[in-house]
C-alpha positions as CSV (number, residue, x, y, z in Angstrom):
1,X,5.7,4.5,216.5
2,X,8.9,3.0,215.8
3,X,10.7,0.9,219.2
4,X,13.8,3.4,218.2
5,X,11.7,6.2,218.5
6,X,9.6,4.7,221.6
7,X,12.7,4.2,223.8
8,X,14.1,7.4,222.9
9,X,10.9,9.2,224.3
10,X,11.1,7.5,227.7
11,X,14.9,9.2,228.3
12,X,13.6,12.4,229.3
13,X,11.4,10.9,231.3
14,X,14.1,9.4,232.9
15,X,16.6,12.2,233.5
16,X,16.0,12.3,237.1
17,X,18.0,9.6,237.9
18,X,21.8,10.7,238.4
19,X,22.7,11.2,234.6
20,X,26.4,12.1,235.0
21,X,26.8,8.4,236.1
22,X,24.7,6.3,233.5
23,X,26.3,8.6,230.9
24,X,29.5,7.1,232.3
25,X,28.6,4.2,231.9
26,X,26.7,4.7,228.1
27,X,30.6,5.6,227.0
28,X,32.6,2.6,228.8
29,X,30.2,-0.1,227.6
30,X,30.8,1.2,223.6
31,X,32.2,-1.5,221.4
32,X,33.0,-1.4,217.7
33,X,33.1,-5.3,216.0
34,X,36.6,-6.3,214.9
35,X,37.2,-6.0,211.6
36,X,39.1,-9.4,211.2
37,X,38.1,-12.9,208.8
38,X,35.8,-15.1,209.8
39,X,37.8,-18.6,210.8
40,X,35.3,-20.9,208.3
41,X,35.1,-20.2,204.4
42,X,33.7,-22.1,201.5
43,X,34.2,-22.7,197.7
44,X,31.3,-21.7,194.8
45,X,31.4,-25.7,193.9
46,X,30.3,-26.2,197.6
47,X,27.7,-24.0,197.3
48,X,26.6,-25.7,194.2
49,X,26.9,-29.5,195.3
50,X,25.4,-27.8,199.3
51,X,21.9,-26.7,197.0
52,X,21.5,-29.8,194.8
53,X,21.7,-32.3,198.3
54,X,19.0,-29.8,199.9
55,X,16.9,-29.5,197.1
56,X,16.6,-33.5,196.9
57,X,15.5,-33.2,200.8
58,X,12.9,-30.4,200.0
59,X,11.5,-32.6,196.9
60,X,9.9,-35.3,199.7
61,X,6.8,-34.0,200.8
62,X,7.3,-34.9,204.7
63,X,4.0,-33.1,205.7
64,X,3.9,-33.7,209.3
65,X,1.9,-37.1,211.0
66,X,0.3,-38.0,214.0
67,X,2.2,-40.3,216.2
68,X,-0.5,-43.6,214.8
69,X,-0.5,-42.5,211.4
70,X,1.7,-44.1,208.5
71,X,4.9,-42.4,207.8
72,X,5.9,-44.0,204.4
73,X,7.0,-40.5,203.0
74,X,9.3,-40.4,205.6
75,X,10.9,-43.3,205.4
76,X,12.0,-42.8,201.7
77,X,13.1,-39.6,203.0
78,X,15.2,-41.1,205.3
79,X,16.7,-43.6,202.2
80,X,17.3,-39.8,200.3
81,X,18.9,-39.3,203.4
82,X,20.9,-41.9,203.8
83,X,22.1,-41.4,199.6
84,X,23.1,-37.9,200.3
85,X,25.2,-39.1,203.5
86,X,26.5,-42.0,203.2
87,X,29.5,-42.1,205.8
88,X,27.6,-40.6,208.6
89,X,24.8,-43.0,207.8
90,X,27.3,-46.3,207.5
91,X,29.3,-44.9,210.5
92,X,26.5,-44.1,213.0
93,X,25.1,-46.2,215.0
94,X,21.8,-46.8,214.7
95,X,18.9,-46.4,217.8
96,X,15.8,-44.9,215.9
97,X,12.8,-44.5,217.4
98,X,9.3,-45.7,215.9
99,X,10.5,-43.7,212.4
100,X,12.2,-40.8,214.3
101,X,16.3,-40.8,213.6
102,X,18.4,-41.5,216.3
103,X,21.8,-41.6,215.7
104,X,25.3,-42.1,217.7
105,X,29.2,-41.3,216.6
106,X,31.0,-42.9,219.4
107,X,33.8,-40.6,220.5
108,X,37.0,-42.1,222.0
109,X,36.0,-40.7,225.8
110,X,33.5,-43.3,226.8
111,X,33.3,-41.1,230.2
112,X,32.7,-37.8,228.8
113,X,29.2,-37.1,228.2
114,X,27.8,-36.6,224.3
115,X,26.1,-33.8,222.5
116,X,23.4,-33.6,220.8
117,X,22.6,-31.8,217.8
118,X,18.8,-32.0,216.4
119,X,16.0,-30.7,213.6
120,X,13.2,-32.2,212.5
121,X,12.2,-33.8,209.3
122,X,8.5,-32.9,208.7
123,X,7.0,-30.4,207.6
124,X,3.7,-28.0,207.8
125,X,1.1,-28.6,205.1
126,X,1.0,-26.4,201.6
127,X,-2.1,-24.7,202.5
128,X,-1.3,-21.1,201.8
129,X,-1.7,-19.1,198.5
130,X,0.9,-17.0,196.8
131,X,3.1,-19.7,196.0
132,X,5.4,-18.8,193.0
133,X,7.0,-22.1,192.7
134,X,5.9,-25.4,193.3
135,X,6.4,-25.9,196.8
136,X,8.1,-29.2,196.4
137,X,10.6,-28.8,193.9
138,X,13.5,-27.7,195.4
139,X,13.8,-25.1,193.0
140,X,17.3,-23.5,193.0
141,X,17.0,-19.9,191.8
142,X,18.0,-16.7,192.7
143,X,20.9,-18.0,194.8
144,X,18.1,-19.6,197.0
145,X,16.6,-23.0,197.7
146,X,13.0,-22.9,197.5
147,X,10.3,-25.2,199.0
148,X,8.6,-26.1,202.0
149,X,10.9,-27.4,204.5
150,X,13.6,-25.2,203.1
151,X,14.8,-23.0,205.8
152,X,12.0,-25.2,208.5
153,X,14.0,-26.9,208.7
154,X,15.4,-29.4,206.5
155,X,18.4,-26.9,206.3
156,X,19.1,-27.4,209.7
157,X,19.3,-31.3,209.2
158,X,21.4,-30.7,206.1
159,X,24.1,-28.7,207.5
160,X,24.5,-30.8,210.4
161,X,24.7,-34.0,208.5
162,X,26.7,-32.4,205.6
163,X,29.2,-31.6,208.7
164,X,29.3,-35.3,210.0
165,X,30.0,-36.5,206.7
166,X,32.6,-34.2,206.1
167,X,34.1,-34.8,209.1
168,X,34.2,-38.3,208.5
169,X,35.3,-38.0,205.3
170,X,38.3,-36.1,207.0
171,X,39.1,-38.5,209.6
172,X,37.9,-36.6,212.5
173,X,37.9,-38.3,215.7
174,X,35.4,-36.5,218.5
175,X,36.4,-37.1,222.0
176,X,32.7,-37.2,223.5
177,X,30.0,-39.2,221.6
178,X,27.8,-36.9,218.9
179,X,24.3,-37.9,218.7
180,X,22.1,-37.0,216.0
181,X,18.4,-37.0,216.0
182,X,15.4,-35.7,214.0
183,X,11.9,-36.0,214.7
184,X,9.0,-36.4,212.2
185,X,6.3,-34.9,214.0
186,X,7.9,-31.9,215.9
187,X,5.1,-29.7,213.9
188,X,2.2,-31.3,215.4
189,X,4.3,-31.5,218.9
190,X,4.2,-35.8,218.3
191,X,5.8,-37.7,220.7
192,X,9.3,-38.4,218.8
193,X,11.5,-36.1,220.9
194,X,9.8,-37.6,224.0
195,X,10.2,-41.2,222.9
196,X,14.0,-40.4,222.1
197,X,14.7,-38.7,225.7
198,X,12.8,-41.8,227.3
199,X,14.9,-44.3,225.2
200,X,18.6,-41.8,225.9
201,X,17.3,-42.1,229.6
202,X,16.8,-45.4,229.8
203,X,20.4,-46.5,228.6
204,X,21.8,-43.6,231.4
205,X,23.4,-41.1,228.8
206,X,23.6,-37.8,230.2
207,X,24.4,-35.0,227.7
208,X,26.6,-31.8,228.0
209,X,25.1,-30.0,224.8
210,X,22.2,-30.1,223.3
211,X,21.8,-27.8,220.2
212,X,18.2,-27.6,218.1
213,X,16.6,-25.0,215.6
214,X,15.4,-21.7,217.1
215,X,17.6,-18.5,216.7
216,X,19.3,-17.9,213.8
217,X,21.6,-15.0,212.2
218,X,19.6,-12.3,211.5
219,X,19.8,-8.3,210.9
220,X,17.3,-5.7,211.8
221,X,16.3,-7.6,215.3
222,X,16.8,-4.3,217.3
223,X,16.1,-0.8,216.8
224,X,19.7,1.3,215.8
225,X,21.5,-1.8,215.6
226,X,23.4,-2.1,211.8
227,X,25.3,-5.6,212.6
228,X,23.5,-9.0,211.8
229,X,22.6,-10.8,215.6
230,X,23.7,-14.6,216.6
231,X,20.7,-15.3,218.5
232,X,20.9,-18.5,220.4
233,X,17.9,-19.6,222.2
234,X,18.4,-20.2,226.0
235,X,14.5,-20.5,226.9
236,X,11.0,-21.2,225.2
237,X,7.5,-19.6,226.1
238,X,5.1,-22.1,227.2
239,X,1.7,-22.8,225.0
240,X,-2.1,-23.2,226.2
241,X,-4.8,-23.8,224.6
242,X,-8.3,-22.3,226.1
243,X,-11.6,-22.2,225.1
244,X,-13.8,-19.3,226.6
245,X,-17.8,-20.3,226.2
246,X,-20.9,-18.1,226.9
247,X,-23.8,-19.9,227.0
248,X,-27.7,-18.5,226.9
249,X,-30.8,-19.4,225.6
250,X,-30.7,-19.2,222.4
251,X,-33.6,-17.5,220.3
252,X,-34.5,-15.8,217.2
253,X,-32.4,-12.8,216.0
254,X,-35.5,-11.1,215.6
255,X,-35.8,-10.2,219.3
256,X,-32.4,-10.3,220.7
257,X,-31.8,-10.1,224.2
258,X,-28.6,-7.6,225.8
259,X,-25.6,-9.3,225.9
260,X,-25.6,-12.6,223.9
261,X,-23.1,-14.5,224.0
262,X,-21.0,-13.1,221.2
263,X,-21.4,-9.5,222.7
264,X,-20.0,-11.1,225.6
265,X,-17.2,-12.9,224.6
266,X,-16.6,-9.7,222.5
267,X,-16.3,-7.9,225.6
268,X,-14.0,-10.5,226.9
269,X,-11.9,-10.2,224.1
270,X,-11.7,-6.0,223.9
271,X,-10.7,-5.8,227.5
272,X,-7.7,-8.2,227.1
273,X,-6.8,-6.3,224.0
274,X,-6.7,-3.1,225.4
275,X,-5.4,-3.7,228.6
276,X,-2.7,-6.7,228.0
277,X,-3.3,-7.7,231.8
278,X,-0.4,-9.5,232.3
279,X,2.8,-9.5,234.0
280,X,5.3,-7.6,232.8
281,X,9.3,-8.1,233.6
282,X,12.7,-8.0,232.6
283,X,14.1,-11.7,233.3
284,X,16.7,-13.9,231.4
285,X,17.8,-13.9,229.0
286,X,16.2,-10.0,228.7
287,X,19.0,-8.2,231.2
288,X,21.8,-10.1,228.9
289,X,20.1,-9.0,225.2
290,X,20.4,-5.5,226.6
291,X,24.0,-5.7,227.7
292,X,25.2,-7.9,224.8
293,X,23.4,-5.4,222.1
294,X,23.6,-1.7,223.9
295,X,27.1,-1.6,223.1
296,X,26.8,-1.4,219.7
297,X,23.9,1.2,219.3
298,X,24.0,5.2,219.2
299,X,24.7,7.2,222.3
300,X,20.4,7.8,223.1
301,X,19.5,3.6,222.9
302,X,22.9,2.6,224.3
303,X,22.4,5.1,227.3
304,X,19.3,3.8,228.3
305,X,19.5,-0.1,227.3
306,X,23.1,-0.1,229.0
307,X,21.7,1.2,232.7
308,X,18.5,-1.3,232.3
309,X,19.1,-1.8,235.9
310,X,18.2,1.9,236.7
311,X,15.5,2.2,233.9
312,X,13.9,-0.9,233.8
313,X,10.4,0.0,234.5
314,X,10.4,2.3,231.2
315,X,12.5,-0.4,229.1
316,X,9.4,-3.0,230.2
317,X,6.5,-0.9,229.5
318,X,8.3,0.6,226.2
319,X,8.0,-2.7,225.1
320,X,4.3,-3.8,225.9
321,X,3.3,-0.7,224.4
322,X,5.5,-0.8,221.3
323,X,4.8,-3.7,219.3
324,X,4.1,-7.5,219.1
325,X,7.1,-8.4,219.2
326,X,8.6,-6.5,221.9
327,X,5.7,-7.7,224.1
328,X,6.0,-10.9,223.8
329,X,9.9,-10.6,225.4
330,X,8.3,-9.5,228.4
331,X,5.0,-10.9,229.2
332,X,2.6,-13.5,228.2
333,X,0.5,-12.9,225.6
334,X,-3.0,-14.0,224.5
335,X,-4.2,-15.0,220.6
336,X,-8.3,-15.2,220.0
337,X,-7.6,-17.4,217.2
338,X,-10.8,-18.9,216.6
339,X,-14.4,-18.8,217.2
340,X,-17.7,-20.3,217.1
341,X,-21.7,-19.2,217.3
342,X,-24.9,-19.9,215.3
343,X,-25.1,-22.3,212.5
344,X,-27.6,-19.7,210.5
345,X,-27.5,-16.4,210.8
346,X,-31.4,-15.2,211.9
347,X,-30.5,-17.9,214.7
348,X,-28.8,-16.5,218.4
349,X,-26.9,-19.1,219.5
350,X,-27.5,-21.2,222.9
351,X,-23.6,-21.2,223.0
352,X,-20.8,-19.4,221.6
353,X,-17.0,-19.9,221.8
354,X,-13.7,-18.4,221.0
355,X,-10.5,-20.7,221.1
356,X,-7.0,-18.4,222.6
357,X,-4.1,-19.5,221.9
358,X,-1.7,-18.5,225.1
359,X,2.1,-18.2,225.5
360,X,2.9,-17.9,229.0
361,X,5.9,-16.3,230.1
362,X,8.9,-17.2,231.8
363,X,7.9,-14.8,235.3
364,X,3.7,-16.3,235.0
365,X,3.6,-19.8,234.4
366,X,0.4,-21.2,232.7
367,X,-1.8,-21.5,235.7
368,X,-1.6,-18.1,236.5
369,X,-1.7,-16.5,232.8
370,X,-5.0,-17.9,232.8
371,X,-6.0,-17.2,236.1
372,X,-6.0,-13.7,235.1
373,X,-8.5,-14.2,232.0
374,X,-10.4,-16.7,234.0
375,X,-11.1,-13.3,236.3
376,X,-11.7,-11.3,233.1
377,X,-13.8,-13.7,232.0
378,X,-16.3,-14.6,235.1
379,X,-16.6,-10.6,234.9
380,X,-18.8,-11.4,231.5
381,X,-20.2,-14.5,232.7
382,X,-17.9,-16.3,230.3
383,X,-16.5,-20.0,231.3
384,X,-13.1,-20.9,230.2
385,X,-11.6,-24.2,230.0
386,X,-8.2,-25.2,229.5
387,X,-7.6,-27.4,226.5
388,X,-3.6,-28.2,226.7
389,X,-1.1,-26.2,229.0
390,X,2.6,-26.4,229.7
391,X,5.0,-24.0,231.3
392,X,7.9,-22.0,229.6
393,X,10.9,-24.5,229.7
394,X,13.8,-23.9,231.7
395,X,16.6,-21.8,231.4
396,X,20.1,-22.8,230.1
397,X,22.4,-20.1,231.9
398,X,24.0,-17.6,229.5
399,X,27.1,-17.7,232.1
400,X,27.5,-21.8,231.2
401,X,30.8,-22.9,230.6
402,X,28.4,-24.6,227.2
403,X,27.0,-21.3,226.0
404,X,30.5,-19.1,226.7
405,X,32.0,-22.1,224.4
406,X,29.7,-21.4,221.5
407,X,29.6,-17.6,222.2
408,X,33.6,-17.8,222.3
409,X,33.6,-19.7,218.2
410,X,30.6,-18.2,216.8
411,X,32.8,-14.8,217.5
412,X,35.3,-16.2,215.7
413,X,33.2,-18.0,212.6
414,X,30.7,-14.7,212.8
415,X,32.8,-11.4,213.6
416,X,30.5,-9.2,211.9
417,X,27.4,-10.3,214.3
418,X,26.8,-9.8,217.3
419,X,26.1,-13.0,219.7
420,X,23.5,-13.1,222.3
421,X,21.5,-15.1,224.2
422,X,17.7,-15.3,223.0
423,X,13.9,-15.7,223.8
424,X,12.4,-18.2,221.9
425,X,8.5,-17.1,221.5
426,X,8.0,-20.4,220.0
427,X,8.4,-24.1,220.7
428,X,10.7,-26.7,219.7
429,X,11.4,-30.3,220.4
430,X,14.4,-29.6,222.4
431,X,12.2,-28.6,225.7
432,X,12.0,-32.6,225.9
433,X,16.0,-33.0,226.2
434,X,15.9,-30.7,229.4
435,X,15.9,-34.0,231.8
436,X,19.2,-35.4,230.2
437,X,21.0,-32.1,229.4
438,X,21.3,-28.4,231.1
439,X,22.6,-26.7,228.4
440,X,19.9,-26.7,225.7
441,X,20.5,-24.3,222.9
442,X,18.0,-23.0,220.1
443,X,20.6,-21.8,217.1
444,X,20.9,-22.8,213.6
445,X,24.1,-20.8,212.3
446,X,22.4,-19.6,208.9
447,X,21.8,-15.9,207.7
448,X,18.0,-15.1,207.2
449,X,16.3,-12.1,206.1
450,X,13.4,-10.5,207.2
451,X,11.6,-12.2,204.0
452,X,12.6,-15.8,204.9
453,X,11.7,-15.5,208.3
454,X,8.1,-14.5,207.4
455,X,8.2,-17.1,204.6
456,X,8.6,-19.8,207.6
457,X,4.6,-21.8,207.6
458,X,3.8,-19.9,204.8
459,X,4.5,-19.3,200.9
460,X,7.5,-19.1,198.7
461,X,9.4,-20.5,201.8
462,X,13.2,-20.3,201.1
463,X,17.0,-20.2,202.4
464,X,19.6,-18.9,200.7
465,X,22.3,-20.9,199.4
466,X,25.5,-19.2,201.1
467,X,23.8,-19.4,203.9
468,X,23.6,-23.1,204.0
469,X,27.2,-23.2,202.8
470,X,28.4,-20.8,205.7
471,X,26.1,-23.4,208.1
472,X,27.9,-26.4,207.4
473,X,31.4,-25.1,208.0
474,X,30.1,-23.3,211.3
475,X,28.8,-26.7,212.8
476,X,32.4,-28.1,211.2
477,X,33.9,-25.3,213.5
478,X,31.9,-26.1,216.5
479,X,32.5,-29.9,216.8
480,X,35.8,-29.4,216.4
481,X,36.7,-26.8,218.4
482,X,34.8,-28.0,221.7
């Protein structure tokens, strides 16, 4: 079933709630986007000289490292770096962290606080088939630059250094400090970003802004709605790890006993799949999606998503039951990712195990997501222990003098789109800035299809090159218009 199709269903349903009023509202709340230029623009010999700098970027294999391991690779990535930039890397100072890139434009307001713009230089490894091009060649072809790293996210690095250097190049004076900084092992969640807060924290800079990859422009990211979506990332899910174990005595397959360990853990597994036992609940930034994207949809979607407050019991369940996706917006959710039994099979194991990868949600923190498969689990006489664990991060508020700002010039770089806050399923290195800055934001300002985004960890990864063009005068936009 389609989520157009699924929401439309529950409207009958809900038809015993004063309709004559959430009609009312269905109408006021329709909007039509302006039909007015965008305020940034670019030329074709941009877009030319904006794919030959990323493509030299994509051509360093920066596979991501452990925090003790060499980082060579990256440091001749940082020299490419440092060739393809030269004013921002002769103008800013320089505070890097054990390999990780810490940068600082000193604005002319020593008491305002900085900002902060971020993305990370490794990479995941090339471990997937169906590539069609070597992944590191930077291949420039079909008005896209291919490669891994190229849209995660060596694009984001590139258009926000291609912005400093133009800026400087332009004479551009900020009044708050700009930092700059770009991890090498944000893939393998490393220590960089921590080392960088610790080091920020230390010298007592408090920050104002800080912006990171996450949300992007992207179209088709809601049922009945044709414009392309600004999605900026105002929170991240939390991650666990946990292993689930269920132990007997082992034996020969011959003779097998009821419920060994893999029927157990089977069982384990079936239930949570069937009955997705968690919480489910319509928190920020879910209320504001709905009121930033009803009204631009037909009358049955926009009636419904527009009074969320009256129906958003159906909303919820609509979207635990609908797909994936929409579940994860509105609950935690639960992986079985890996397993292991028997090293032969005419052999029963004395122990089996399956690994679950866990994203709690914002409304059940970690310790309680797996509270409710620990219960689940103890039903089949299954232990479970917790490998890693951290909550959802905080929540930048959507009402922030910060987020209205970018919400106010991403309307007028991006009036085609529509701009809303976001839930970021996923992790990123900006969770660490949270202790020196309230307002962390998860947006990189490129276009993406539905093609590149799947491409992201896995083959024939690309961006395209507008895109990247139309990402460098965005950030131009932004700094300047702060």
């Amino acid at each position: 079933m389609s989520i157009s199709k699924g929401l439309k269903l529950v409207i009958p349903a809900a038809l015993g709630i004063p309709a004559a009023l959430c009609t009312a509202k269905a109408v006021a709340v329709k909007k039509t986007l302006p039909d007015v230029p965008s305020a940034v623009s670019w030329t074709s010999e941009e877009e030319r000289q904006y794919a030959e700098k990323l493509s030299a970027m994509v051509k360093v294999p920066t596979i991501s490292k452990k925090e003790d391991e060499p980082y060579e690779t990256f440091l001749r990535f940082q020299e490419t770096l440092s060739g393809l930039f030269p004013r921002a890397f002769s103008t800013l100072e320089v505070h890097d962290v054990n390999g990780n890139l810490l940068r600082r434009w000193k604005g002319t307001d020593s008491a305002k606080n900085g900002i902060l713009l971020m993305g990370h230089q490794d990479v995941v490894p090339v471990d997937q088939v169906g590539w069609t091009k070597d992944p590191f060649s930077g291949a420039i072809e079909d008005g896209c630059v291919w490669g891994r790293g190229a849209m995660d996210c060596k694009s984001t690095v590139f258009c926000e250094l291609q912005a400093l250097e133009e800026l400087l190049e332009e004479g551009f004076a900020p009044k708050q400090d700009i930092w700059f900084f770009s991890s090498r092992n944000e893939e393998n969640s490393g220590g960089g970003a921590e080392a960088a807060v610790n080091y920020l924290q230390s010298q007592g800079v408090r920050l104002d802004l800080v912006m990171d990859e996450g949300g992007a422009i992207v179209g088709g990211m809601f049922p009945g709605l044709k414009a392309p979506v600004a999605a900026i990332g105002v929170v991240e899910k939390g991650f666990c790890n946990v292993k689930f174990t269920a132990k007997s005595d082992g034996g020969h397959s011959s003779t097998p006993p009821k419920n060994s360990p893999l029927v157990r853990l089977s069982k384990l597994m079936v239930e949570v799949d069937k009955k997705l036992p968690f919480q489910a609940k319509l928190v920020t930034p879910m209320p504001e999606i709905l009121d930033n994207v009803a009204p631009y949809l037909s009358f049955p979607l926009r009636f419904l998503l527009a009074n969320h407050k009256v129906f958003g019991g159906l909303i919820k369940t609509a979207f635990v039951h609908l797909s994936g996706q929409t579940r994860a917006f509105v609950q935690s959710t639960a992986a079985f990712t890996m397993a292991e039994g028997s090293t032969a099979p005419n052999v029963l194991p004395d122990a089996a195990s399956v690994i679950c990868n866990i994203r709690p949600s914002i409304q059940q923190n970690a310790q309680q997501t797996v509270a409710v498969l620990q219960k689940i689990a103890a039903k089949y006489d299954v232990e479970t222990e917790v490998l890693f664990s951290r909550d959802a991060s905080n929540t930048s508020a959507p009402d922030s003098a910060e987020f209205k700002t970018l919400e106010t010039n991403l309307h007028a770089c991006l009036p085609d789109c529509v701009v809303t806050p976001y839930l970021m399923t996923g992790g990123t290195d900006s969770r660490q800035f949270e202790r020196i800055c309230k307002n962390v934001l998860r947006f990189t300002p490129t276009r993406l299809t539905k093609a590149q985004l799947e491409a992201m960890h896995a083959a024939n990864e690309n961006v395209s090159v507008s895109a990247i063009a139309e990402g460098v005068k965005i950030y131009k936009y932004l700094l300047q218009h702060r």
